[in-house]
N, C-alpha and C positions, 0 to 999 in steps of 0.2 A: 505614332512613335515607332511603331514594330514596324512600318513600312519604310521610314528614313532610315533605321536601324541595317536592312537589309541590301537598302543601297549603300550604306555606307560598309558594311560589309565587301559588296561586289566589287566597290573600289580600290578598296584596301587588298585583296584576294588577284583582282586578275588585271587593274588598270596601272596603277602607280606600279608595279615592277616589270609589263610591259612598257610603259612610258620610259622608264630607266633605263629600258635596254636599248630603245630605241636611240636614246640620247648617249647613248656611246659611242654612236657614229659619228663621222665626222659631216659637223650641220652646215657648213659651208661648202660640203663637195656639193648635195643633196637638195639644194638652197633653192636653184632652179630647174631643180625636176620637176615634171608632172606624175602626179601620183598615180602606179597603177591602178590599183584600187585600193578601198577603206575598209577593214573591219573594228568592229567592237561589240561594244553591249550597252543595254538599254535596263532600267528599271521604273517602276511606276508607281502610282497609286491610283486605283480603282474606284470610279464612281459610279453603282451598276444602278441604273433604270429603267426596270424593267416595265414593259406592256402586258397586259394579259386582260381578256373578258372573256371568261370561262366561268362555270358556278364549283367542278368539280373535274378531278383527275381521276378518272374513271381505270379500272373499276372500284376507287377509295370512295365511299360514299360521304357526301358533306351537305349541309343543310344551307351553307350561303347563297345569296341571293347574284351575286359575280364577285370576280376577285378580278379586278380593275390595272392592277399595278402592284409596284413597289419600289424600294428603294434597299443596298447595301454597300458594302466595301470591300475591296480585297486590294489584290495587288497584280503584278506583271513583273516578269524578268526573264529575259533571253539576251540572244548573239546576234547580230546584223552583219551583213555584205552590202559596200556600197559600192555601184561602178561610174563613171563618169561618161556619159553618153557622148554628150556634146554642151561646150561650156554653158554651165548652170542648168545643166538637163541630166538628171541622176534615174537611173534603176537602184530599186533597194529591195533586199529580202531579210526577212526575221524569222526566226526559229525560236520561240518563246511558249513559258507557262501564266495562263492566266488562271485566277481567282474571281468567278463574275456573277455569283450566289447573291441571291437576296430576301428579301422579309415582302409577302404581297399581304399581311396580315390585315385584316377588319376590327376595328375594337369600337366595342361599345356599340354593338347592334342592336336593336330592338325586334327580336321575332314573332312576339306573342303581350297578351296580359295574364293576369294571373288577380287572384285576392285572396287576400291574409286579412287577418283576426289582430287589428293593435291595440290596446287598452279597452277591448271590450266590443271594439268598433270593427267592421268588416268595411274593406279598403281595396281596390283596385288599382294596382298597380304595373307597370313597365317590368319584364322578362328581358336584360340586357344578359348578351354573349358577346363573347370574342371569337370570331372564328381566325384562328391562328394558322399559316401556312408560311416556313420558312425553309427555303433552298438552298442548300451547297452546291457550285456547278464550277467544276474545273476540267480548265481545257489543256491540250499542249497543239498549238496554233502552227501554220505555215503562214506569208504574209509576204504577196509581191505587191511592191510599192511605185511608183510612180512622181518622181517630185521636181519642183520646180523653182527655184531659184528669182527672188527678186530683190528690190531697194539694193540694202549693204547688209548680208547676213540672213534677211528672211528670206523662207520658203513655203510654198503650199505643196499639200502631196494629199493624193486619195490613191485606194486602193481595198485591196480585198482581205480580210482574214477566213484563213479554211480553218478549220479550229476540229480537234476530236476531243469527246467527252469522256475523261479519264473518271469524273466524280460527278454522280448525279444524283442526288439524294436531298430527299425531302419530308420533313415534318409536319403534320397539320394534327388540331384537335381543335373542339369548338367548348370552349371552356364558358360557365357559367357562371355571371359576375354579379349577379341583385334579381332577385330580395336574397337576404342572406337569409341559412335554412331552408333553403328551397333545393331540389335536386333534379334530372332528369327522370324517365320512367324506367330507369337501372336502378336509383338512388344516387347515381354520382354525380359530381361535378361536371364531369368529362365525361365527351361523347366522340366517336365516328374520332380516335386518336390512333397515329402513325407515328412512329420513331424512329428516324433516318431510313428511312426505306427505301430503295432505288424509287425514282421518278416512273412509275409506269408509260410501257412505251413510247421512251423517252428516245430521240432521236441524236444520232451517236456524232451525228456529223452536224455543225453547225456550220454557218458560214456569214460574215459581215461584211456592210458595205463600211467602205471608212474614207474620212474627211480629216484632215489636221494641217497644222501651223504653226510652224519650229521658227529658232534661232541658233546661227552657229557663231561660237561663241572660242576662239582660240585660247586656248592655256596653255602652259607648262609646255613640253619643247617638242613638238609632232603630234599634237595632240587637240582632239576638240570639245568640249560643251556643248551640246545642245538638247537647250531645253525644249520640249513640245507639249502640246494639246492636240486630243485627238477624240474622235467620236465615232464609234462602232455602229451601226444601226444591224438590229439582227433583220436577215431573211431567211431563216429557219426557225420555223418553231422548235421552243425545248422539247417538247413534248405532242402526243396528239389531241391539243387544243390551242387556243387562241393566246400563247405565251411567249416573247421574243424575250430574252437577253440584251439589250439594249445597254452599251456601256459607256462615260467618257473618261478618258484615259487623263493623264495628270503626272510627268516623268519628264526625264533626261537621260538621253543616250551621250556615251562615249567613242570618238570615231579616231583611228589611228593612218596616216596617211601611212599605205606601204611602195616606196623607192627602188626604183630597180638600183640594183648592187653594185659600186662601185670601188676599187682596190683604192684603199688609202695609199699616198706617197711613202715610199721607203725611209724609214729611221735611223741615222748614220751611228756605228756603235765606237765606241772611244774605249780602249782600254786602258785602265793602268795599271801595273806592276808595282808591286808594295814590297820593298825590302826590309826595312824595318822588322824586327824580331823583338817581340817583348819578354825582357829576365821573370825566374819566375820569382812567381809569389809565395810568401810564404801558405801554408795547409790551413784550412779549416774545414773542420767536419761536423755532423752534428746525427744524433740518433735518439732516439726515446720509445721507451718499452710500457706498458701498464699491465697492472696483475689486478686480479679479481681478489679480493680478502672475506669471506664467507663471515658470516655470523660465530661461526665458533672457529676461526684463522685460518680456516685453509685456503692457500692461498692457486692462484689458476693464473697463468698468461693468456692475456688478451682475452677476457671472456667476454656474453654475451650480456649485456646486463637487462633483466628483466623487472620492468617499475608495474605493481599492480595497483590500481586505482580503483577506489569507491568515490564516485561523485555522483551523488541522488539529489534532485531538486523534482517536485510534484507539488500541483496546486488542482487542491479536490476541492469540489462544490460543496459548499452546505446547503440541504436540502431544509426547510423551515417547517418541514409536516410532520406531525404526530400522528398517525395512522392507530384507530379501534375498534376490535372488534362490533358486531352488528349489537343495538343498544346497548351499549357499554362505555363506563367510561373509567373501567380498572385501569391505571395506566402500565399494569403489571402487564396486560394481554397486549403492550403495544410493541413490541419486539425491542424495547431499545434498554439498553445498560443502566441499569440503577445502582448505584452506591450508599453506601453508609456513609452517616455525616464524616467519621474519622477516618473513609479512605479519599471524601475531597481532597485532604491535607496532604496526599501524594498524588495526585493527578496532574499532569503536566501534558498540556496541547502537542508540543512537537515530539513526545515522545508514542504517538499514538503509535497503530499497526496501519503498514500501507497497502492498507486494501478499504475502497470508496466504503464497501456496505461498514465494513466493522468500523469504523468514522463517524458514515450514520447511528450507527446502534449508539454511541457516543454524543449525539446530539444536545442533548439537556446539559450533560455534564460540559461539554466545549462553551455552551450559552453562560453556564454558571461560572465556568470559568475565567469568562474574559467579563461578565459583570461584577465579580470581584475588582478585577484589575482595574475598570472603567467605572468608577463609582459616581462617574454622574449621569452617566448614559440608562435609557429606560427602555421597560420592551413593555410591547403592547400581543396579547395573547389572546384569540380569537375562537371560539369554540363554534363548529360548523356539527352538520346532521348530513345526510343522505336525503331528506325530507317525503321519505317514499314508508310503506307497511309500518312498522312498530314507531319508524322515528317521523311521519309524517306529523308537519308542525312541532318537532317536539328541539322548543328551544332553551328547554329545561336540561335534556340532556347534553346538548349546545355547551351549556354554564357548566355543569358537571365536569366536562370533558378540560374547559379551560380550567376549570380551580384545582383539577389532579393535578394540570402541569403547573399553576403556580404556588401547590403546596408541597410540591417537591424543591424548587427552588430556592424557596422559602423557607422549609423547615432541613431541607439536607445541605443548600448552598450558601445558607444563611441572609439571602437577598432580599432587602427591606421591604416589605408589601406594598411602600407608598410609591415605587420605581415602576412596579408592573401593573399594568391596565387592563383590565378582561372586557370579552367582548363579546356576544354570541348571536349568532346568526342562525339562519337553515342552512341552505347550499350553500358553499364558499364563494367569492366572489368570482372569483375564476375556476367554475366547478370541471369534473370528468365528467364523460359522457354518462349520464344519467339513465340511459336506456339501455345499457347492458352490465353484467355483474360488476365487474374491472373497475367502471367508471361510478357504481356505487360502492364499492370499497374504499377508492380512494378520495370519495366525500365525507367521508367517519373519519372526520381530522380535526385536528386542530392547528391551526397557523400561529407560526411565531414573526412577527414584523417589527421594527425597529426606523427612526429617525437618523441613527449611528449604523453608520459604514461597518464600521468596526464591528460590531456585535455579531453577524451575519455573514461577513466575508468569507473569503474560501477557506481554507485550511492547507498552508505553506509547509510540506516538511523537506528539510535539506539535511545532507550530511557529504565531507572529502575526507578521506583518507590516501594517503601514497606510502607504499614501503616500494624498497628496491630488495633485487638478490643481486649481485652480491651489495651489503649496504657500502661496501669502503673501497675504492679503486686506491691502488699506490702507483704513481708516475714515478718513472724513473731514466730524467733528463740526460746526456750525455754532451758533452762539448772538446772537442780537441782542436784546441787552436796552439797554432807554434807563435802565433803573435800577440798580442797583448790581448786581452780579451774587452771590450768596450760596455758591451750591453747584450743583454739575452732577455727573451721575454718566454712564457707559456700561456699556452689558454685551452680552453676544452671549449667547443663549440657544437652545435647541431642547428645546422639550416642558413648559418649566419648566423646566429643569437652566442652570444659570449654567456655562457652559462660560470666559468672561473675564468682568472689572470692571476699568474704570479710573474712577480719581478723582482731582480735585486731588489737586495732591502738595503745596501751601500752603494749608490751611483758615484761616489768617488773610488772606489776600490770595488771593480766587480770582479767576483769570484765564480764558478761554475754554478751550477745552483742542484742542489740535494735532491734527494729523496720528497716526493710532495704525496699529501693524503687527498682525496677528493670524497668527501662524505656525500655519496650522492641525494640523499632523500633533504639535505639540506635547502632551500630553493635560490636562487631558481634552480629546478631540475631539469629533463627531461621532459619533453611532454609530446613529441613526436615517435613516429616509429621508423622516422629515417638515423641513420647511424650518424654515432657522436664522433668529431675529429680532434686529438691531442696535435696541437701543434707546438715545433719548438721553434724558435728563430733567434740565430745567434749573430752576432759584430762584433768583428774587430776591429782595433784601432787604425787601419791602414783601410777602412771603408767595407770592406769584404765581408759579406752572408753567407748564413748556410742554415738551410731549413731541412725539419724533417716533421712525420708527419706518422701516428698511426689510428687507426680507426677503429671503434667497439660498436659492435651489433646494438640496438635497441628494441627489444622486445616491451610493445605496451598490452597488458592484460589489462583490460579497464572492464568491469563489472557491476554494470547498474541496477539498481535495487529497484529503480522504475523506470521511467519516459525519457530521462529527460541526460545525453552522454556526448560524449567527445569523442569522436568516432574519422581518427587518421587528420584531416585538414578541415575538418567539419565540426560545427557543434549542432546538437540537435534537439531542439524543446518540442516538447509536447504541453498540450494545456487540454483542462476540459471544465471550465470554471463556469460556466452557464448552465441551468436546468431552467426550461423554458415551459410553461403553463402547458394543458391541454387544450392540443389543434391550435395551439401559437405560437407564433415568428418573431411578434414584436419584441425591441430590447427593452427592457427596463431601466431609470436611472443608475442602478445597482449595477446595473451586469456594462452600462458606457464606463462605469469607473473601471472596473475590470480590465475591460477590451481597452481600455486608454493604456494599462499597465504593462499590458500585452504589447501595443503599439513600441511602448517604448525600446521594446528586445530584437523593434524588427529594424534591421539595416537595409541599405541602400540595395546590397546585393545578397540579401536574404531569397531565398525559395519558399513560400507560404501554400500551407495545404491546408484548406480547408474542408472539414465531411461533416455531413449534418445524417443526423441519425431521427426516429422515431419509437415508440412503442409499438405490440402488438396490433393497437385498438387501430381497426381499419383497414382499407383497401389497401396494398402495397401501393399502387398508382398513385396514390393519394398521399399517403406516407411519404413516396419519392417527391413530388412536389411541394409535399411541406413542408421534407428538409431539406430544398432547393431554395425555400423562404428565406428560412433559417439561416442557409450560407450567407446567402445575399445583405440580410441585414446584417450579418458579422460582418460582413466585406466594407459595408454600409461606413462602421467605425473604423475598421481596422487602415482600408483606404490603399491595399496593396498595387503597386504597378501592376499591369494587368499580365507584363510582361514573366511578369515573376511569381504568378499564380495559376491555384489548380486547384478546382471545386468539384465536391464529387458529394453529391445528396445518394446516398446509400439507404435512407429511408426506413423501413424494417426488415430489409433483407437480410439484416445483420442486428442482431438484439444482443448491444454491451452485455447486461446484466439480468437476473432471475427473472420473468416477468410475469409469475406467479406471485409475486410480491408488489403492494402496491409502492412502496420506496425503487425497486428494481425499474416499475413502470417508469418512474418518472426522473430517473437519472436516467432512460433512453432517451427522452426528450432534451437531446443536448447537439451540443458543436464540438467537435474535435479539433484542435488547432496544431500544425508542426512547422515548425521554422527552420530552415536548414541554414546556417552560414559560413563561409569558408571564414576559415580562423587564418589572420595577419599575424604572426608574430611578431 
């Protein structure tokens, strides 16, 4: 799609308003010349297959056994010269950039065995890797052509590309895929990893033999089609080892015959002489003024008007963990808001504070509050351990931990015992790393689960307000007509959008029209920072107009209280409505309904940024790859043009929130989502 997009671009750009100019000559002088010679341009789509048997690009070190090949895509686009040799015997040259990068990637190798311990039993099994190597290779090419003419319209042509390596960069790592829990002798996943790193010496000059096979296809009016196929074979290695670039090509060029010049015949000029004098007409004129009227009268010509706006919309994840102290199951030591039964009675979800943590400290009370509401909906309440020193096997304090949190619900939210189901376990099902501090804190929990959406969903807070300065504009129309006066209209506009119209209120006797209010905070208002146009336009009875016209500045102060604004021709969301388990990617049914809700806000010609984030716990390398998962399975739902996206795994280079806190840990384990769309009025 981005490759059709591109020629349809080139056409648009440089072929169709050469075509039209060409077509202003006269095509019958023209009809039977021969052409000096042709230019245009060419676009393509790229099919790169590459060769190679080499095991390593030296000096990167890699453990595979060869890298055989590959396969990618890109593109082509440049300008051609065609001269006509002798009939249907052509020289061609092109001047063009290619895209001829590719994937020689191995997956699913087997380099070794290994054995593991499974229910008791010692087992032997298969050591699978992937050793990954993917290349960016861009050229800007020279290409003397050679072609020859046959049937009615076909051609064959071979010839040469010299090509220079403007981009040569390449990634490799040798990533380790089963037994899961298993690591290298680093402890990581990855080994012998590179990051766009120039191609070690890589050879700057490339050069190909080429074979292809056109049709010329006549359009529009001096003008040609044709489409080709064509096949590169490299004789230069990328690099110093056994790698060609090997591409076939997949386009159509555009070729313009150019005419030697010929003087059109001379155009005989006729004058006439008009005596006729038209009586005059009677006068109309027309003018209109606006003044600013402040809040307390005072009143301004032609001011500025200043519209300040709050529009807040933020959608926070609820996190379902109860976090306790090491054996404990006070729920007082769990950081989060406790109420008295008689301040339920004022608590209200969307009046919370818009900050994620103080949201979370509110978690019980949000649960209690929407189980009030939802009186048939049940929640199931899970009591988990650390299963390590004091709390090893102790699924007593498990049950503890769950009946704090449902005799808090219970005796402060009044929520009937037979709605909530306890449940108690060791490690949670979905535990933290159990082998360092972090990851046994955040096992001292308790999980809250639910069948209902509802219960558990994010936490939506919105709020708009608009005041204007000045809030009252006074119009003050003007009409001088010496003849009857027919019709007159007003309107206040901005962008084209009729924001007011007034008009006689008598269309059988029209009179000038008064004094007019414009309450601006009334809607529609303003909502742009281009300025607002007062128009007057008047008629008289004998046909005759006359317009006038003045203009007020529009100052927008828009001030958001979170993410989510209206920003000149844009509107801009932000989300963050996913907290995704420890060292996990996958979505859960919970978080597709989410991400569907999400879909729904995305338009056609929306911009989508996706960033996936991590906790401390762990390698960064590792961290960035996880939240490269993470994107992916959002992208997974979300299902963006590709054209229209930008994915950026930031990992733990950047830690949202506290991560001395185990709630902080686990709202890093999320997706940020921003959607950019130009606003239609």
């Amino acid at each position: 799609m981005k490759n059709i997009r591109i020629i349809i671009l080139f056409v648009i750009t440089f072929i169709l308003p050469f075509d039209s100019a060409q077509g202003d000559s006269n095509d019958s002088l023209v009809k039977n010349q021969k052409p000096l010679y042709y230019i245009g341009g060419y676009a393509s789509y790229n099919l790169n297959l590459h060769s190679a048997d080499f095991g390593k690009i030296p000096p990167c070190p890699n453990c595979s056994e060869g890298f055989t090949g590959g396969s990618g895509s890109g593109f082509g686009v440049g300008a051609l010269f065609d001269y006509e040799l002798e009939p249907n015997m052509f020289i061609e040259a092109r001047l063009g950039f290619s895209s001829i990068g590719a994937d020689l990637s191995i997956k699913n190798k087997k380099i070794a065995n290994t054995t593991i311990i499974r229910n008791g039993n010692t087992e032997v099994t298969d050591v699978i890797v992937e050793h990954f190597l993917d290349s960016k290779i861009d050229i800007i090419s020279l290409e003397p052509i050679f072609k020859l003419k046959f049937l009615k319209g076909f051609f064959g042509c071979l010839g040469l590309k010299a090509g220079y390596m403007i981009t040569g960069k390449f990634t490799q790592m040798e990533k380790l895929l089963s037994p899961e829990n298993s690591t290298f002798k680093d402890g990581r996943l990855i080994q012998n990893d590179y990051y766009n790193i120039d191609i070690p010496s890589k050879n700057a000059f490339q050069l190909f033999g080429m074979l292809g096979l056109g049709y010329e296809l006549p359009i529009g009016r001096n003008m040609y089609l044709v489409p080709e196929i064509k096949y590169y074979s490299g004789l230069v290695n990328v690099a110093a080892v056994n790698w060609k670039a090997n591409h076939l090509q997949l386009g159509a060029s555009i070729e313009f015959p150019i005419y030697p010049h010929i003087e059109p015949p001379p155009v005989k000029k006729i004058e006439i002489i008009d005596t006729v004098k038209p009586l005059p007409r009677p006068k109309l004129a027309a003018s209109v003024d606006a003044y600013g009227i402040s809040a307390n009268g005072e009143k301004q010509k032609t001011p500025t008007i200043i519209i300040e706006e709050t529009e807040t919309e933020e959608g926070f994840p609820l996190l379902p963990h109860i976090f306790f102290k090491e054996a404990s199951s006070d729920l007082n030591s769990s950081g989060l808001k406790l109420l008295t039964k008689s301040q339920t009675n004022s608590f209200i979800e969307d009046s919370l504070n818009w900050n994620i943590m103080d949201i979370y400290s509110d978690l019980l009370n949000i649960v209690g509050y929407r189980m009030k509401k939802l009186t048939k909906e049940k929640l199931t309440i899970t009591g988990c351990n650390k299963n390590l020193g004091v709390e090893i096997n102790n699924q007593l304090l498990s049950k503890k931990r769950a009946e704090a949190v449902k005799e808090y619900l219970v005796n402060i939210w009044g929520i009937k015992p037979e709605r909530i189901n306890l449940k108690d376990r060791n490690l949670p099902e979905n535990p933290g790393n159990n082998t360092i501090v972090d990851g046994q804190i955040e096992n001292q929990r308790v999980e809250l689960s639910s069948t209902s959406f509802d219960l558990l969903k994010p936490v939506y807070l919105k709020e708009i307000e608009k005041k204007s300065n000045p809030p009252i504009v006074e119009i003050e129309p003007i009409i001088n007509s010496e003849a009857e006066l027919a019709d007159w209209n007003l309107t206040i506009e901005q962008s084209g959008n009729i924001l007011r119209k007034y008009l006689p209120t008598d269309k059988t006797k029209v009179t000038a029209p008064g004094k007019q209010l414009w309450e601006v905070e009334k809607e529609p208002i303003p909502k742009l920072d281009s300025p607002v146009e007062i128009k007057l336009t008047a008629k008289d009875n004998i046909e005759q107009t006359a317009d006038a016209k003045t203009t007020l500045k529009i100052e927008q102060l828009t001030i958001r209280k979170k993410r989510y604004e209206l920003k000149e021709d844009k509107r801009i969301e932000r989300f963050s409505l996913i907290v995704f388990d420890y060292d996990k990617a996958n979505i859960k049914p919970d978080h597709k309904k989410i991400l569907n809700e999400i879909k729904q806000r995305i338009m056609a010609n929306s911009i989508v940024t996706i960033e996936g984030y991590a906790d401390r716990t762990g390698e960064a390398a590792y961290n960035k790859e996880l939240a490269m998962r993470r994107c992916n399975e959002v992208q997974n739902i979300l299902n963006v043009n590709k054209e229209n996206l930008k994915i950026n795994p930031v990992g733990s280079d950047v830690l949202l929130y506290n991560n001395d806190l185990a709630q902080g840990r686990s709202y890093c384990r999320t997706v940020k989502i921003k959607i950019e769309t130009p606003i239609s009025n």
